[in-house]
C-alpha positions in Angstrom: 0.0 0.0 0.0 1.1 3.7 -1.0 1.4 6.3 2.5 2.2 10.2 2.7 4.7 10.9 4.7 8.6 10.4 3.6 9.9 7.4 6.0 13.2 8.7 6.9 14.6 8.3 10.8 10.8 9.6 11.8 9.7 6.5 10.0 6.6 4.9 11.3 5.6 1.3 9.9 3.4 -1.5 9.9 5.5 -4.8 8.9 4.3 -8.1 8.2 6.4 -11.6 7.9 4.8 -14.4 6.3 5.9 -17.8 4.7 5.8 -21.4 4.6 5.4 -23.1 7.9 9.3 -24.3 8.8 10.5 -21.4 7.0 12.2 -19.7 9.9 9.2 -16.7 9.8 8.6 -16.7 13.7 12.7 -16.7 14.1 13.7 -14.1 11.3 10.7 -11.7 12.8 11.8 -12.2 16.8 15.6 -11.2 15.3 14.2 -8.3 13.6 12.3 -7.3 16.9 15.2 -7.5 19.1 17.1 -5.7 15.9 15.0 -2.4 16.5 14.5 -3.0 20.1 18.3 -3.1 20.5 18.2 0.6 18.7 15.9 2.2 21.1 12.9 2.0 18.7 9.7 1.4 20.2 8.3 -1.8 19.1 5.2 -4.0 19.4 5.5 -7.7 18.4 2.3 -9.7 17.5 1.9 -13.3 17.3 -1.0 -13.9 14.8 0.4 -17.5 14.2 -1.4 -20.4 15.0 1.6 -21.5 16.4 2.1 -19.5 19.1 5.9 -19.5 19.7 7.1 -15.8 19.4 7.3 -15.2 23.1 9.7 -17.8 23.1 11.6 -16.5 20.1 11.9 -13.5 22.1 13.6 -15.3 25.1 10.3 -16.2 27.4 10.3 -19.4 28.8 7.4 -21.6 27.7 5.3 -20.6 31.2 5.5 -17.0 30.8 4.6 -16.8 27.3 1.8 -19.2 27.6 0.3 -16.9 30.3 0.2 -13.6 28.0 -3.9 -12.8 27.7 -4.8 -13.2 24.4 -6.4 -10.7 22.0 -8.9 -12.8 21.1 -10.3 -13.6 24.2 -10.8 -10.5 25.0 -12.3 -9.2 21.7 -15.6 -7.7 23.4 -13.7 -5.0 25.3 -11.7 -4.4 22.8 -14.7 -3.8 20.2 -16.3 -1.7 23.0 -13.2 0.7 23.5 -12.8 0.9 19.8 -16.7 2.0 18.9 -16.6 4.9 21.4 -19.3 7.4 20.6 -19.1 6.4 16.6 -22.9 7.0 16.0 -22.5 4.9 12.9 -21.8 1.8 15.2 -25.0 0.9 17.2 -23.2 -1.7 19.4 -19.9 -3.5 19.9 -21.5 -6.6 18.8 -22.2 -5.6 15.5 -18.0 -4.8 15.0 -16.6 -7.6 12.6 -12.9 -7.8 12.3 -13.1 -5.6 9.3 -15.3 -2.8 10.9 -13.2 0.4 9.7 -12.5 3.4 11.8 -15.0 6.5 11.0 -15.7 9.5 13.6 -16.2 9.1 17.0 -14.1 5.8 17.1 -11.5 5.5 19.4 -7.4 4.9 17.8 -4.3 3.2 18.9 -1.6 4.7 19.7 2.0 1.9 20.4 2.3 1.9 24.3 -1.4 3.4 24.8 -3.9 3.3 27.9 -6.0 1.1 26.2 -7.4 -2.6 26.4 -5.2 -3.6 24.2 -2.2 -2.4 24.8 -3.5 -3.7 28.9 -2.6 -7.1 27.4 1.2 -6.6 26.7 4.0 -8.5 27.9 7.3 -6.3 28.5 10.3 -8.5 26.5 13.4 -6.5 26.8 12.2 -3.1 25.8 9.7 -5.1 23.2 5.8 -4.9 23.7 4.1 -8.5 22.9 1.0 -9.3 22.4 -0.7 -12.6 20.9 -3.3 -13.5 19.5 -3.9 -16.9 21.6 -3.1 -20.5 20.9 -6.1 -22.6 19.2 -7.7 -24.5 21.8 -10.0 -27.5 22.4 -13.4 -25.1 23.2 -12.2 -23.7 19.4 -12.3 -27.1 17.8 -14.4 -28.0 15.0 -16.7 -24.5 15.5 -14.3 -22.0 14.9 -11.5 -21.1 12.6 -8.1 -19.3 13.6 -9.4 -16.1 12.0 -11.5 -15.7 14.6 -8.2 -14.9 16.5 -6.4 -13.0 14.2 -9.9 -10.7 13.3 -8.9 -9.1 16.8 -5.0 -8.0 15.0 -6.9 -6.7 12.0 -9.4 -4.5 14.4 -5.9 -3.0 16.0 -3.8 -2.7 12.8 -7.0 -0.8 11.2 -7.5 1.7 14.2 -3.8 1.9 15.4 -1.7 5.4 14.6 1.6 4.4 14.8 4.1 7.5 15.2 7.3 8.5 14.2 10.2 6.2 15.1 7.6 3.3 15.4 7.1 0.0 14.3 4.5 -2.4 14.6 5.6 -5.7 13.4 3.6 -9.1 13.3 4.1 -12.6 13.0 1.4 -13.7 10.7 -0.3 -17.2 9.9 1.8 -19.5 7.5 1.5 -19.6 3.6 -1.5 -17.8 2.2 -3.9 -17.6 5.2 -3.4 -13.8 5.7 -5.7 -13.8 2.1 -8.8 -15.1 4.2 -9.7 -11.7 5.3 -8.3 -8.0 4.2 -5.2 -8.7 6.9 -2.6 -9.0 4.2 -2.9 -4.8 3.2 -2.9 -4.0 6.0 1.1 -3.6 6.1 3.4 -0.6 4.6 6.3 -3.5 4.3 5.6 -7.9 3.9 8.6 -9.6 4.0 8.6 -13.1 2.8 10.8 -15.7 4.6 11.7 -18.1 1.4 14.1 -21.1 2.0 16.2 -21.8 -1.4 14.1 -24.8 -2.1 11.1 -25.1 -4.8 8.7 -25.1 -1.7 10.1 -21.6 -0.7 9.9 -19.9 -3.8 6.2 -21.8 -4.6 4.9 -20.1 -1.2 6.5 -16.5 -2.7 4.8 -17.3 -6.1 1.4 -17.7 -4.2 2.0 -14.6 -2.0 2.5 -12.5 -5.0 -0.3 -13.8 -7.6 -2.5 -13.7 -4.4 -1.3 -9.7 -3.8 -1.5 -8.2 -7.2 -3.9 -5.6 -7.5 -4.0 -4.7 -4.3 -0.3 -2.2 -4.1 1.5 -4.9 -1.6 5.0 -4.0 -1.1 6.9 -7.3 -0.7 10.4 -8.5 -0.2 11.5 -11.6 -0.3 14.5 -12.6 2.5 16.5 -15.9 1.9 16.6 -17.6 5.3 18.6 -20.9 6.0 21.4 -20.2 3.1 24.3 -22.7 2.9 26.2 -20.6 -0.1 26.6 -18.9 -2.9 24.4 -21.2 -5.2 21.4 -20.9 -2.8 21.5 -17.1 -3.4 21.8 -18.1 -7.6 18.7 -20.1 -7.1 16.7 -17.5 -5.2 17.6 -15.0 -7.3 16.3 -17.1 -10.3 13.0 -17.4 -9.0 12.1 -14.5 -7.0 14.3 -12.0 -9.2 14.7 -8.3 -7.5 12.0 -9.3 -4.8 15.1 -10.8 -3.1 16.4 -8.0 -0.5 18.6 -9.8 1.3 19.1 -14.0 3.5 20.8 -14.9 6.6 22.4 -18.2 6.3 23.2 -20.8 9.0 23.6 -19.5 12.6 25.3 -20.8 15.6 24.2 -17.7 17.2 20.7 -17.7 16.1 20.9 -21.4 17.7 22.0 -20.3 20.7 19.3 -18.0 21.2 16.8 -20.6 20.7 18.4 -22.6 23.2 18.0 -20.2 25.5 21.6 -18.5 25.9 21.3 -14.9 26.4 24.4 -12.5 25.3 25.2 -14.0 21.6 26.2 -11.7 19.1 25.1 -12.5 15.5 27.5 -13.2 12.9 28.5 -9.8 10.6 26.5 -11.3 7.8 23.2 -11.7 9.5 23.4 -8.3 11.1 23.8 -6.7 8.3 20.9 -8.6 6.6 18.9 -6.9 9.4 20.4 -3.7 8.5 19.3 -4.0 5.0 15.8 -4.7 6.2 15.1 -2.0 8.2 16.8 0.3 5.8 13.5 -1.0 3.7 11.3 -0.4 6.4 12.4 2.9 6.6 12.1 3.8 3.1 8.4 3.3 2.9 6.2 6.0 2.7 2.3 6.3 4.4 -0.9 7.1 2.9 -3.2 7.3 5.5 -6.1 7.5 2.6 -5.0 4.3 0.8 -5.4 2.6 3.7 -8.3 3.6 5.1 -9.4 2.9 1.5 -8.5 -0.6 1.2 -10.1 -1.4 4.4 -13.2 0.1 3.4 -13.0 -2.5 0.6 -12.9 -5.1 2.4 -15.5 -4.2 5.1 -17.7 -3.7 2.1 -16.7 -7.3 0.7 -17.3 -8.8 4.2 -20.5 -7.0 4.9 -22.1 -7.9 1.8 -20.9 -11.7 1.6 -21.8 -13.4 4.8 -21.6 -10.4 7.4 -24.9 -8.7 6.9 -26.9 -11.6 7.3 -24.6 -12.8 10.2 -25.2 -9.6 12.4 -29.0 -9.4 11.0 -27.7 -5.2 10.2 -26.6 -3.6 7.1 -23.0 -3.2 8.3 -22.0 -1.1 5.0 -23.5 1.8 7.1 -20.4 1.6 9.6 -18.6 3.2 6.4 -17.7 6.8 7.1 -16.9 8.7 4.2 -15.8 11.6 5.7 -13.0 10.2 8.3 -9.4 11.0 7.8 -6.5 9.2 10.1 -5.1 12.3 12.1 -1.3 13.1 11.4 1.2 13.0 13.9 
């Protein structure tokens, strides 16, 4: 998606890492995390994957990161604070995840004194939140995006400032294309392993995207040499910003040894994709427009007749995101 306002060291972003399941996503997005949180940046991670392992990517023990109170559980409240006095909204209940910001609602703002930022977990100068394991109650009447509707409600009503970055673990492969979750980033990077599986899932991600103004990068992750770079560079072409090959220090991390220094390579890797990050530029309109789209394409498929309202009424043409 296009944005309005230059991204230099005032930069303020909303950044997505997808991929195939295995592809070292939930590993390359905790490095990037600690990567700005080591810079003084303020940062909130979200887990959004089924597989709820970021905490621990982040240095949690298993305990502590299973105890973090999910999102979704507590998607009521959060609807509640978000409505506010939006006369366009009758009631929380009839929010759905697409449910657009219009006047009167409440926004987000990183590190605010809100519901949802209530439900953070502090990881060395990194804000977490999750999105909440799929559990037996959820089995065979729900589906994950039932979770992950309560990151699309933040990422549509959150402001994030200058020097800000907002930065989510999403579901594996193409899930993000169930709902209108996948615009609602200025940067995605794609983790893509140098194997035909890899590329295949970057194939997908990009057929599934066009149209829709999706800035994506591809990163290399779990590169042996030079002929893996050859081979990604074959089939992603200049999508390819940058891979971080084999790590003893990324393995000690997940083993649970604090103090490790990663090798030149992979830092600089991580240099290179923040310098990306930071080049993006915000338009507040385009993105308020897209999600206007797909509230329009959720209201009129199944969610009107779900809620027993015409939900394309919660559209207000006349709201503008307020700069910072």
């Amino acid at each position: 998606m296009a944005t309005v306002f230059i991204a230099t060291s005032g930069v303020f972003v909303k950044i997505a890492f997808v991929g195939k399941g295995g592809s070292g996503k939930t590993t390359l997005s905790s490095l990037f995390v600690r990567h700005l949180a080591g810079r003084g940046a303020p940062v909130v991670a979200i887990d959004a994957d089924i597989n709820q392992h970021l905490g621990v990517a982040l240095g949690l023990d298993e305990e502590r990161a299973a105890k973090i109170p999910a999102m979704g559980d507590e998607l009521p409240a959060i609807k509640e604070y978000l409505r506010g006095d939006n006369p366009r909204i009758a009631s929380a209940a009839d929010m759905i995840k697409t449910t657009p910001p219009g006047r009167g609602s409440r926004l987000l703002r990183l590190g605010g004194d809100d519901p949802v930022h209530a439900l953070a977990q502090e990881v060395d100068g990194v804000s977490l939140l999750v999105t909440g394991a799929f559990g037996d109650d959820d089995l065979g009447v729900s589906c994950y995006h039932s979770k992950t509707g309560a990151v699309e409600l933040y990422l549509n009503h959150l402001v994030d400032g200058p020097g800000e970055y907002a930065v989510v673990d999403m579901t594996a492969g193409a899930d993000a294309f169930a709902s209108g979750l996948f615009t609602r980033f200025d940067l995605t990077f794609l983790v893509a392993e140098p194997t035909r599986k890899g590329v295949g899932v970057y194939r997908q991600y990009a057929e599934y995207a066009a149209g829709y103004d999706i800035p994506l990068a591809v990163i290399g992750n779990k590169v042996q040499g030079e002929d893996d770079v050859a081979y990604l560079r074959e089939h992603v072409g200049d999508a390819l910003l940058t891979w971080v090959g084999q790590s003893a220090a990324v393995r000690a991390l997940e083993q649970g040894r604090s103090g490790v220094v990663l090798e030149p390579g992979n830092a600089a890797a991580l240099d290179r994709m923040r310098a990306a990050v930071d080049a993006r530029t915000k338009d507040w309109a385009g993105f308020q427009r897209q999600a206007v789209e797909f509230h329009l394409k959720n209201a009129l498929s199944w969610a009107n007749r779900a809620v027993g309202e015409d939900l394309v009424t919660q559209i207000d043409p006349e709201f503008e995101f307020p700069s910072r």
